[in-house]
C-alpha positions as CSV (number, residue, x, y, z in Angstrom):
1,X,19.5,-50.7,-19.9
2,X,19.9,-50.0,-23.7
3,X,17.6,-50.3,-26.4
4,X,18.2,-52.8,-28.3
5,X,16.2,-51.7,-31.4
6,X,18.2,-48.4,-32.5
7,X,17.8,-46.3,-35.4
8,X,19.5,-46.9,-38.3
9,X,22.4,-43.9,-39.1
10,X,21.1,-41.1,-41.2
11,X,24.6,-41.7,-43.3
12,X,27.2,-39.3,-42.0
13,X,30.8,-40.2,-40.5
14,X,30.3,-40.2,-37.2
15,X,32.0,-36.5,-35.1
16,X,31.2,-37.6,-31.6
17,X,31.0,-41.1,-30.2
18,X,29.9,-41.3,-26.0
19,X,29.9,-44.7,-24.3
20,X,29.1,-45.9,-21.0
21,X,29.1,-42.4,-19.6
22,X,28.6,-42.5,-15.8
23,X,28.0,-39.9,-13.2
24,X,26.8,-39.8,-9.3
25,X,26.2,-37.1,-6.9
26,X,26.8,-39.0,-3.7
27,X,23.8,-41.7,-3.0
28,X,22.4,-40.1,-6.5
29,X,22.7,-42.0,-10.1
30,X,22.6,-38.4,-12.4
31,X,23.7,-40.6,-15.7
32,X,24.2,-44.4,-15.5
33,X,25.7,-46.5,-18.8
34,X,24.8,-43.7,-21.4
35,X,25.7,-43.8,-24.9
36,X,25.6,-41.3,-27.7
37,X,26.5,-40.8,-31.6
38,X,26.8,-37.9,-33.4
39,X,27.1,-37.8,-37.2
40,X,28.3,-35.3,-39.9
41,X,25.3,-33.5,-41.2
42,X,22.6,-34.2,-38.8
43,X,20.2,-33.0,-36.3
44,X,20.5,-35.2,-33.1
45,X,17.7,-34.4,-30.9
46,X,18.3,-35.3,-27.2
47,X,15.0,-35.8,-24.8
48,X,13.5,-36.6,-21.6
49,X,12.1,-35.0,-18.4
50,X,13.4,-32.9,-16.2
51,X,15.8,-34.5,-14.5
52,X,16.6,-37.4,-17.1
53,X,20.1,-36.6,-17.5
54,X,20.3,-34.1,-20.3
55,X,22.4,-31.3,-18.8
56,X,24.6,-33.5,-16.9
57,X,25.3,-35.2,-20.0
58,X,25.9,-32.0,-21.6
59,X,28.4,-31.0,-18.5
60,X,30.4,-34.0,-19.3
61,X,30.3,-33.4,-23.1
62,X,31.8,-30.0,-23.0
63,X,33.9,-30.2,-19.4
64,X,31.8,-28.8,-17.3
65,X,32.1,-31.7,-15.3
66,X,34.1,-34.8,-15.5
67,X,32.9,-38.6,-16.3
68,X,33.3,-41.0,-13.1
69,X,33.3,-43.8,-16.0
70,X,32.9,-43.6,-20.1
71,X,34.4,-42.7,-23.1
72,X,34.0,-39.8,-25.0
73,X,35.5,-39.6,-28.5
74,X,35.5,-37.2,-31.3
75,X,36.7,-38.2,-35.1
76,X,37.5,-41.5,-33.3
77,X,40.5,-39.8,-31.0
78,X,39.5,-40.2,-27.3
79,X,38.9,-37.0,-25.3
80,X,38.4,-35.8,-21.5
81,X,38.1,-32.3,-21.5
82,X,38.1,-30.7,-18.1
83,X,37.2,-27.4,-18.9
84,X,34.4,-26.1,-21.6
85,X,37.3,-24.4,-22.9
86,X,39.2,-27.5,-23.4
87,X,36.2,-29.0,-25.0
88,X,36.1,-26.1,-27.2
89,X,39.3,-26.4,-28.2
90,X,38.5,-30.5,-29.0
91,X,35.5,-28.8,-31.5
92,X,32.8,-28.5,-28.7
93,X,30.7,-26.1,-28.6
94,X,27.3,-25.0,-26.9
95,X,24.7,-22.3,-26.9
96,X,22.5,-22.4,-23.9
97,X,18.5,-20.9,-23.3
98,X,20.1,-17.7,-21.3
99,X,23.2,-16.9,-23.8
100,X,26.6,-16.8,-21.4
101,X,28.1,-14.6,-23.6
102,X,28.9,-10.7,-22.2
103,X,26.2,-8.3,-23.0
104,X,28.5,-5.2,-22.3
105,X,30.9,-6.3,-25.1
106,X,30.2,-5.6,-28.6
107,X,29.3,-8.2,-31.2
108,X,32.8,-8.1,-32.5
109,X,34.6,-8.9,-28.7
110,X,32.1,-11.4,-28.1
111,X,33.1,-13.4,-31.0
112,X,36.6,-13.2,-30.7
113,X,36.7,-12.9,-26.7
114,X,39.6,-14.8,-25.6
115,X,41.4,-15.9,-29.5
116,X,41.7,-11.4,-30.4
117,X,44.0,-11.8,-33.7
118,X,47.0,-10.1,-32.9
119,X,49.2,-7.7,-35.4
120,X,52.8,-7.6,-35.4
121,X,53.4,-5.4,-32.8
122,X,51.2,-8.1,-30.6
123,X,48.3,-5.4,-29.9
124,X,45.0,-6.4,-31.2
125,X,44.4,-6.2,-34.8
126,X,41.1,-4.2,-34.6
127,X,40.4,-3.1,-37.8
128,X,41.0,-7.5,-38.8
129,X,38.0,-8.4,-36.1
130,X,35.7,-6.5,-36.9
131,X,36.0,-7.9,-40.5
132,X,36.1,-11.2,-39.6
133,X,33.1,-10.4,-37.7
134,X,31.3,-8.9,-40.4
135,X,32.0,-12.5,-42.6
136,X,30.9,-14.4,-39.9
137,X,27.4,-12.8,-39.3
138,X,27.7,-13.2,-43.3
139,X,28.0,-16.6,-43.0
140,X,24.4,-16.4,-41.5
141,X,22.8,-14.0,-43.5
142,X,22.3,-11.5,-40.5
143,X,23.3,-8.2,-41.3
144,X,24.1,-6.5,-38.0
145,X,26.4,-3.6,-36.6
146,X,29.0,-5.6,-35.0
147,X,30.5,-2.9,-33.1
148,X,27.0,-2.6,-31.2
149,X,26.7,-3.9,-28.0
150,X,25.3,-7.3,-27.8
151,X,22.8,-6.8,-25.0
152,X,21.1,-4.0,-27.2
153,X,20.0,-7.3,-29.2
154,X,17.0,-9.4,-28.4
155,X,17.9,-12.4,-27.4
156,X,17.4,-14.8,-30.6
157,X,20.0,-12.2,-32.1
158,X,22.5,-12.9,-29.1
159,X,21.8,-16.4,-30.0
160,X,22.7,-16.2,-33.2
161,X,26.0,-14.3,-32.4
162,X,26.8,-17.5,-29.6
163,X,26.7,-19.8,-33.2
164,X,28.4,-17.6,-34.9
165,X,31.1,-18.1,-32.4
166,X,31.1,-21.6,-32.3
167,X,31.6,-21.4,-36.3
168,X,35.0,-18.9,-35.8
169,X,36.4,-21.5,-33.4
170,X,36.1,-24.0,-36.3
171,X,33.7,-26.2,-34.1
172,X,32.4,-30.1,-35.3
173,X,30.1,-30.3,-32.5
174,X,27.1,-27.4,-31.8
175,X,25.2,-28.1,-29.0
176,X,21.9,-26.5,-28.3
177,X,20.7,-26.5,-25.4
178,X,16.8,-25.7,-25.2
179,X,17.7,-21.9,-27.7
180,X,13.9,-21.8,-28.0
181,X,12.5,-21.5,-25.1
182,X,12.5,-17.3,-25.2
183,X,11.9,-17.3,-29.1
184,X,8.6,-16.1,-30.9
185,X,7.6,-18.2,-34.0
186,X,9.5,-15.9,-36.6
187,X,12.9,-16.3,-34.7
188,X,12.6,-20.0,-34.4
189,X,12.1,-20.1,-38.1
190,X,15.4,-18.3,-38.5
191,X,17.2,-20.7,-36.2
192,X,16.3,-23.8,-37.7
193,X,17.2,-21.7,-41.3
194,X,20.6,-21.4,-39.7
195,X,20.3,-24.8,-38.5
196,X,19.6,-26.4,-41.7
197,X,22.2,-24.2,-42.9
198,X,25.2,-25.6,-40.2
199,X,23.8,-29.3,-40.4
200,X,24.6,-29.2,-44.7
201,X,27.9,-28.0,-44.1
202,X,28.3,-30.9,-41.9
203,X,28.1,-29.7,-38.4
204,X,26.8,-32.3,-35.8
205,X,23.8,-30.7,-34.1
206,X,22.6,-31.6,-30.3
207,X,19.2,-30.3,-30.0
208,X,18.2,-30.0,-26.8
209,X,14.1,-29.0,-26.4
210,X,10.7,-29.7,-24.9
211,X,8.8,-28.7,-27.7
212,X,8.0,-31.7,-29.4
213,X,6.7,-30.3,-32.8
214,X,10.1,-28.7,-33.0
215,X,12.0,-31.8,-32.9
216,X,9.7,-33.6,-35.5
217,X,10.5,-30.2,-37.8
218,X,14.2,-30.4,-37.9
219,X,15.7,-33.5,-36.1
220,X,17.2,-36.6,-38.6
221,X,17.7,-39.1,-35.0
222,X,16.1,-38.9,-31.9
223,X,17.9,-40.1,-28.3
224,X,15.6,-40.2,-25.3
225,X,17.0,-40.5,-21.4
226,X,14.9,-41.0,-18.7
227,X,16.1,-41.2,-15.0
228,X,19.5,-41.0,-16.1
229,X,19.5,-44.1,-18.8
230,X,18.9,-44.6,-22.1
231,X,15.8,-45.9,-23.6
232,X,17.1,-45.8,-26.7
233,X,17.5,-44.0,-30.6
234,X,14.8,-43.3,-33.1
235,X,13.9,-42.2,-36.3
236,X,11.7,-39.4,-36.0
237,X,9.3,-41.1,-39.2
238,X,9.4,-44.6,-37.2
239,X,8.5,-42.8,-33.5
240,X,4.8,-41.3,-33.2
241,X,4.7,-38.3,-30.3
242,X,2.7,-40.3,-28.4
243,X,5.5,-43.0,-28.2
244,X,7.8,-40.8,-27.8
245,X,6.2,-39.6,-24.8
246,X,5.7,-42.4,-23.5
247,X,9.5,-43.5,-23.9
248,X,10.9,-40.4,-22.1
249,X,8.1,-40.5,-19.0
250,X,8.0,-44.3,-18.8
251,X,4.5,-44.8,-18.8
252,X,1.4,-43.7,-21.1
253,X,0.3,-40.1,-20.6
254,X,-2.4,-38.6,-22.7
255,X,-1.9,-35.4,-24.6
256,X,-4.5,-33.0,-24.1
257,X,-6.4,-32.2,-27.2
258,X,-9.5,-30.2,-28.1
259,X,-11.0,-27.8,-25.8
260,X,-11.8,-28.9,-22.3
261,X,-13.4,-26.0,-20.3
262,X,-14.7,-23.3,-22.7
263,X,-18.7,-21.9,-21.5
264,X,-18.4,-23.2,-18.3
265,X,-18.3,-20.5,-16.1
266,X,-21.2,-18.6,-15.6
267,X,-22.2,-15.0,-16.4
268,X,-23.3,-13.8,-13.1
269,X,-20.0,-15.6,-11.4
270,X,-18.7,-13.1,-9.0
271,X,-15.9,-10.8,-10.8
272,X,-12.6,-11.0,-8.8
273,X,-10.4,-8.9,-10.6
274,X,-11.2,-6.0,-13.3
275,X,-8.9,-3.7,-15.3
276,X,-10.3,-0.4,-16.7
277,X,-8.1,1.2,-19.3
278,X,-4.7,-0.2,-17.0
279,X,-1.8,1.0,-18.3
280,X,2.1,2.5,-18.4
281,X,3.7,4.8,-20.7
282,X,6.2,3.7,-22.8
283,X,5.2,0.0,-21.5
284,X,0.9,-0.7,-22.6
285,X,-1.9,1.0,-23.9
286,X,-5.0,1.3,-21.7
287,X,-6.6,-2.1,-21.3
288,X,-9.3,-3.7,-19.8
289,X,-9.5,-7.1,-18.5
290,X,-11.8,-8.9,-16.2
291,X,-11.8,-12.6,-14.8
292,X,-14.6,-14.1,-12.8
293,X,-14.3,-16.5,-10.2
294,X,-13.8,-20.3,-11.6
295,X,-12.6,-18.8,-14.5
296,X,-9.5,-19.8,-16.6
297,X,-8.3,-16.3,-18.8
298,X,-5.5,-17.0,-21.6
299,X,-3.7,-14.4,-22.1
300,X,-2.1,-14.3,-25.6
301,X,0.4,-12.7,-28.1
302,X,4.1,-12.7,-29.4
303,X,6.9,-11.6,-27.2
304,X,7.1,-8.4,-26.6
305,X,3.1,-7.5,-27.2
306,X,2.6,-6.7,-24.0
307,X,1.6,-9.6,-21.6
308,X,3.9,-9.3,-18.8
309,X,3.9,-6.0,-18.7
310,X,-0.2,-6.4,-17.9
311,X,0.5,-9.5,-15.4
312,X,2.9,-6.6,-13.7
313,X,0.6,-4.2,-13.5
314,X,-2.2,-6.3,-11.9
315,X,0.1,-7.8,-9.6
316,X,1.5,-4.6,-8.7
317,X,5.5,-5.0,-9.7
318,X,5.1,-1.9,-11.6
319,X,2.8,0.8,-10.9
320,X,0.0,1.6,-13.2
321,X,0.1,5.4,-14.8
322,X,-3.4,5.2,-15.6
323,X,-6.6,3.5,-15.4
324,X,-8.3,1.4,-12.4
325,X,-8.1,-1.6,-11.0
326,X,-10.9,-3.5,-9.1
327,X,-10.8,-6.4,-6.5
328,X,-14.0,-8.1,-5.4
329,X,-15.4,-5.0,-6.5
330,X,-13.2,-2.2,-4.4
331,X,-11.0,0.2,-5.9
332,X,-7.3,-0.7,-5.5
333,X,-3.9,0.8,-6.1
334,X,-1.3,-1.6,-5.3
335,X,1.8,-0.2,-4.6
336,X,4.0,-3.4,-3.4
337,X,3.3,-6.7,-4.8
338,X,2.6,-7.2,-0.9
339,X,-0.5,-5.4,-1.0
340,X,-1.5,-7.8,-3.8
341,X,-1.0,-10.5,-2.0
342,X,-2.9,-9.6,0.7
343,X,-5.6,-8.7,-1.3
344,X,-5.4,-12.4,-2.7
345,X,-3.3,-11.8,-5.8
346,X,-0.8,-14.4,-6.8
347,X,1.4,-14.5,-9.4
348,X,4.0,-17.3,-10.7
349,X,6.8,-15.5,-12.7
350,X,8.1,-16.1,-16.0
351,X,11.6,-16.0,-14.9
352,X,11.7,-18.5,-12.3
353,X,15.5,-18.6,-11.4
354,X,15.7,-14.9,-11.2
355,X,12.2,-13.6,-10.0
356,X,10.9,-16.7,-8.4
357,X,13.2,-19.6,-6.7
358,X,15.5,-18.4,-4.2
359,X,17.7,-21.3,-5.4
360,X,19.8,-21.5,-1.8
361,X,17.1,-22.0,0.4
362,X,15.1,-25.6,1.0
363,X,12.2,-27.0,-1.0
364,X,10.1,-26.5,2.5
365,X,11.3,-22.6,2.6
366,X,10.3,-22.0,-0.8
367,X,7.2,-22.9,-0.4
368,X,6.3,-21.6,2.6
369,X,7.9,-18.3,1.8
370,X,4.6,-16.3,0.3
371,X,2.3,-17.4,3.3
372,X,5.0,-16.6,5.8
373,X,5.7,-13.0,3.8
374,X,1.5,-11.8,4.3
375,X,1.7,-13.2,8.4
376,X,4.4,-10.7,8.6
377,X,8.0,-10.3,10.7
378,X,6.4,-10.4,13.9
379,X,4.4,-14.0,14.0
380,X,6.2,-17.1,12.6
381,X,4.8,-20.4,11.0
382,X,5.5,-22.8,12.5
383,X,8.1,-25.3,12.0
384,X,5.5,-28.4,12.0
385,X,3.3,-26.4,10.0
386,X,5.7,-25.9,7.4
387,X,6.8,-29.0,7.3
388,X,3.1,-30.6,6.6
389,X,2.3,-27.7,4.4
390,X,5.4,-28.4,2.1
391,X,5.2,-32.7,2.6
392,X,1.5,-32.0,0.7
393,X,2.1,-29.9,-2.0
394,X,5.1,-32.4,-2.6
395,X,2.9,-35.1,-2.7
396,X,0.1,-33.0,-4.9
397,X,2.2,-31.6,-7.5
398,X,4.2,-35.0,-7.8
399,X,7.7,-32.7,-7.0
400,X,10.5,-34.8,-7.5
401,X,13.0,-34.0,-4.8
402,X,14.9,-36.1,-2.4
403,X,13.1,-34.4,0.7
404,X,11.9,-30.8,1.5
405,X,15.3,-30.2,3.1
406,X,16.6,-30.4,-0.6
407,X,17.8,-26.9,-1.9
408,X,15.4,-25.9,-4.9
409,X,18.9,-25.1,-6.2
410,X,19.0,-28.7,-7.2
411,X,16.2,-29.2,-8.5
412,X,15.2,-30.1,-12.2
413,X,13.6,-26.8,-14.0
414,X,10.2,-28.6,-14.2
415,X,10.5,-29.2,-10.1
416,X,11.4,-25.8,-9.5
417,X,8.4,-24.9,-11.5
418,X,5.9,-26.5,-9.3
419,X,7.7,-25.3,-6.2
420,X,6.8,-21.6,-7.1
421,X,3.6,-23.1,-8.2
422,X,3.2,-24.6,-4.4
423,X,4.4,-21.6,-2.8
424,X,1.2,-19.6,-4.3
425,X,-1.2,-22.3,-3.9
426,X,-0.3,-22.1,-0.1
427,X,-1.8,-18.9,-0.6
428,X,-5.2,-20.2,-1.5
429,X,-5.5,-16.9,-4.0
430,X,-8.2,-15.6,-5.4
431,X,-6.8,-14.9,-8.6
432,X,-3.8,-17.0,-9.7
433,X,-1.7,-15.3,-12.6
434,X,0.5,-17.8,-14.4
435,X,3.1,-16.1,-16.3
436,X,4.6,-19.2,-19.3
437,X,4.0,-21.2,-16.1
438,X,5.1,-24.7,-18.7
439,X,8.3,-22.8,-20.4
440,X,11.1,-25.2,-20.2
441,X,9.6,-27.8,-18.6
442,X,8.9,-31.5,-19.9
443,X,5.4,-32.8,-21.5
444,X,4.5,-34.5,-18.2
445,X,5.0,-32.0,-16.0
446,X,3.3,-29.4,-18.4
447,X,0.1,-32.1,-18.6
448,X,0.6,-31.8,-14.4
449,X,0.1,-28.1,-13.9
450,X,-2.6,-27.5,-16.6
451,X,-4.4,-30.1,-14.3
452,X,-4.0,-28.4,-11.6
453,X,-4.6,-25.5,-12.8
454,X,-8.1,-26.8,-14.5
455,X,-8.7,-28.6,-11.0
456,X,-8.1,-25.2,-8.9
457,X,-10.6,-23.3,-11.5
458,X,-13.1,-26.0,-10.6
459,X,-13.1,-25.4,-7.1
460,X,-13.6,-21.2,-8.1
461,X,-9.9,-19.9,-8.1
462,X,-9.3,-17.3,-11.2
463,X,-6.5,-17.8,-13.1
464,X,-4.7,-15.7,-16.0
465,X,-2.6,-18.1,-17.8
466,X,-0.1,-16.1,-20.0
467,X,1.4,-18.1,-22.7
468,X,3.0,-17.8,-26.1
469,X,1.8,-21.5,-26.9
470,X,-1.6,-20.9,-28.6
471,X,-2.3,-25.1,-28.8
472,X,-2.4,-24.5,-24.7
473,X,-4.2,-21.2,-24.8
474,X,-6.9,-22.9,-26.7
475,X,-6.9,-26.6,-25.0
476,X,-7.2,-25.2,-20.9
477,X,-8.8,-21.4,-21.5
478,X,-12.4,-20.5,-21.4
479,X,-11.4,-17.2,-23.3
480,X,-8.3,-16.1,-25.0
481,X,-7.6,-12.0,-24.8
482,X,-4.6,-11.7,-27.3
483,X,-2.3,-8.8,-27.0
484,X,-0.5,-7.1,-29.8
485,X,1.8,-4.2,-30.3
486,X,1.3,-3.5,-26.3
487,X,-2.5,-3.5,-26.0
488,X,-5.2,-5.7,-26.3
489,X,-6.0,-6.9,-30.1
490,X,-10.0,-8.4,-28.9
491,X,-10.5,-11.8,-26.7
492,X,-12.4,-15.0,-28.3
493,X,-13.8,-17.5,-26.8
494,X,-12.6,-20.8,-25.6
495,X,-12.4,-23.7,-28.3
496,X,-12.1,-20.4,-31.0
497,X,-9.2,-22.5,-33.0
498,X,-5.8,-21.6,-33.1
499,X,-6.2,-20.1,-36.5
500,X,-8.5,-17.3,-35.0
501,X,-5.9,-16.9,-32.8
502,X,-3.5,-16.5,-34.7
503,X,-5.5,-14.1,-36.9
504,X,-5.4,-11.6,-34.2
505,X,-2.1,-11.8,-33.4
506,X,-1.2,-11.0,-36.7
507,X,-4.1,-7.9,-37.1
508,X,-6.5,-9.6,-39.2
């Protein structure tokens, strides 16, 4: 059902016009009677949960996948592109969260990959893309080497070079699809620059995100979906973030504010983990860290400053070149991430489709997969057992999954989150280490796994919650250690304000 109270245009023609979009997965509704507008010179935010229909209505925008019933239409000529290139070539384009451009290619091929100009003897016109290139980067006031390789870039760079693209191909339609997720606070400043920059040369902009303070920075219209419908369109000045939260989840959820646990945890608490002078050449400084049972550690800092290279070390992915490490005070030396699991070590990735799903196998698998790894080859779980263990943490972390025969593979990114999240609560840890446990994944389910989290602290568990989000540092931690320049700045206490913070971060 349709709103029936929608924004008013922000005054642009409109580029793109979607109605009645449809699309089922068998027995499954994905998108149902969907509508969208996109107008010259405007940032259209697009929001919900995981698994509201955002990327499949992306798919269908840009050919990934095709409509079972809709329009699409862009400067009011109807379109069905079956391909992304087709779409492209209709003045579609997208940059996605992990860039799918080729990181062994310069800057230069990537931005001309597939449309090289040609000279006259029909060979590749070198010396011509590499100065296009240069006047695109221009265009964006980055000033790179575009013969480097792209993967020697960080990744908002990369991202940058994806836009670029989509500007060479002459696109009226940029989709982004959550490009902040693996961006520090500086590089998201430069991509809403760039933004700003696109949107007053009259580019359409789809802004896909879960950061809500992002969307109220730079978004003229708002559309929400939620279980593959739309609730309607918004202007961001007429639409509080506590309405719009409760549009995309569909009921009222409280945002966590203020500082819930800080002091609680008592001095003479048994230690269950301590770092003296840890550290890896070339990788962090000596550092000392210790959590206490019932305790929650945030673990702060921009990317690159050195936190998963500590969560690594504790958990024994990398071996430490110095220092020593403690666990319920005895000396340890992990040298397999197995032997930190049986020492009661557990640690939730920050890549979750590369380090943590195994996207192929069932929900039940996947979460059964760490207690079965420490029982060993020889002595199997069984199959009832797995089944009861996965039915409850399905039920307690409110998964969202047509049964735990369901391949995580098909899961929404927030689902697949607490699946790795169930798979090391099975464990019944000692120490939990939560590497950006709520990157990428909707307001409700990030409210559902700091409560868990907080609960599991309550009943003694120690967890290190790694996070580039100071609001959550400060909301769920009892102290903050912030990390900067690969070794640890100074910790504060829980409740310390973001400011402070922030202040260490920055060396102040």
């Amino acid at each position: 059902m349709q709103s029936d109270s929608l924004a008013p245009t922000t005054g642009g023609s409109v580029v793109l016009q979607a109605e009645g979009l449809a699309r089922r997965f068998g027995q499954t509704v994905a998108l149902e009677d969907v509508a969208l507008t996109l107008q010259a010179g405007e940032v259209h935010a697009l929001m919900g949960q995981n698994g509201a229909g955002k990327s499949t209505l992306i798919k269908l925008l840009t050919g990934a996948e095709r409509a079972d019933a809709g329009s699409i239409r862009i400067d009011g000529r109807s379109i069905a592109p079956a391909t992304p290139l087709e779409a492209q070539h209709e003045g579609i384009s997208t940059v996605y969260q992990e860039v799918n451009l080729c990181p062994n290619l310069s800057v230069a091929e990537n931005l001309f990959a597939g449309r090289f100009p040609r000279n006259r003897l029909g060979l590749i016109d070198w010396a011509r893309v590499r100065r296009d290139a240069r006047e695109l980067m221009a265009q964006l006031h980055l000033d790179l080497d575009v013969d480097s390789p792209l993967g020697s870039h960080p990744v908002a760079v990369q991202q940058m070079v994806a836009i670029a693209r989509a500007l060479g191909v002459s696109a009226r339609v940029l989709i982004l699809d959550e490009p902040t997720s693996s961006l520090d606070e500086g590089e998201v400043r430069e991509l809403f620059r760039v933004m700003r920059q696109l949107r007053e040369r009259g580019m359409a902009i789809l802004f896909v995100t879960h950061f809500l303070d992002q969307v109220y920075a730079v978004a003229d219209r708002i559309t929400v979906l939620r279980n593959g419908r739309r609730v309607g369109e918004y202007l961001p000045a007429e639409l509080p973030q506590a309405a719009l939260v409760t549009a995309m989840v569909g009921r009222k959820v409280v945002l966590a504010s203020g500082h819930a646990r800080g002091g609680i945890v008592a001095d003479d608490a048994p230690v269950v983990v301590e770092a003296e002078g840890l550290g890896l050449k070339g990788r962090l400084h000596p550092t000392d860290l210790r959590l206490r049972a019932g305790e929650v550690l945030g673990l702060g800092g921009l990317l690159g400053s050195g936190r998963t290279e500590l969560a690594r070390l504790l958990f024994g992915l990398d071996r430490a070149g110095q220092g020593r490490l403690r666990v319920a005070g005895r000396d340890t030396a992990f040298r397999h991430p197995a032997d930190a699991v049986a020492a009661g070590l557990a640690l939730c990735p920050e890549e979750r489709k590369t380090e943590g799903i195994v996207a192929e196998l069932s929900v039940r698998e996947n979460i059964v997969l760490a207690v079965q790894a420490r029982m060993g080859l020889r002595r199997s779980m069984p199959r009832a057992k797995q089944e009861e263990t996965a039915r409850r943490f399905v039920d307690l972390l409110g998964i969202r999954t047509a049964g735990i025969e369901t391949p995580v593979g098909a899961l929404s990114g927030g689902n697949q989150q607490k699946v790795v999240l169930a798979r090391w609560l099975a464990t019944e840890p000692k120490l939990l280490i939560l590497d950006e446990p709520t990157r990428g994944i909707d307001i409700a389910a990030k409210q559902e796994v700091m409560a868990e989290v907080v609960r599991r602290a309550d009943e003694g568990m120690a967890v290190l919650f790694v996070s580039a989000e100071i609001d959550e540092l400060v909301r769920l931690c009892d102290r903050i250690a912030v990390m900067r320049e690969r070794r640890k700045a100074g910790e504060l206490p829980g409740g310390s304000g973001a400011e402070r913070v922030l202040a260490l971060i920055a060396g102040q």
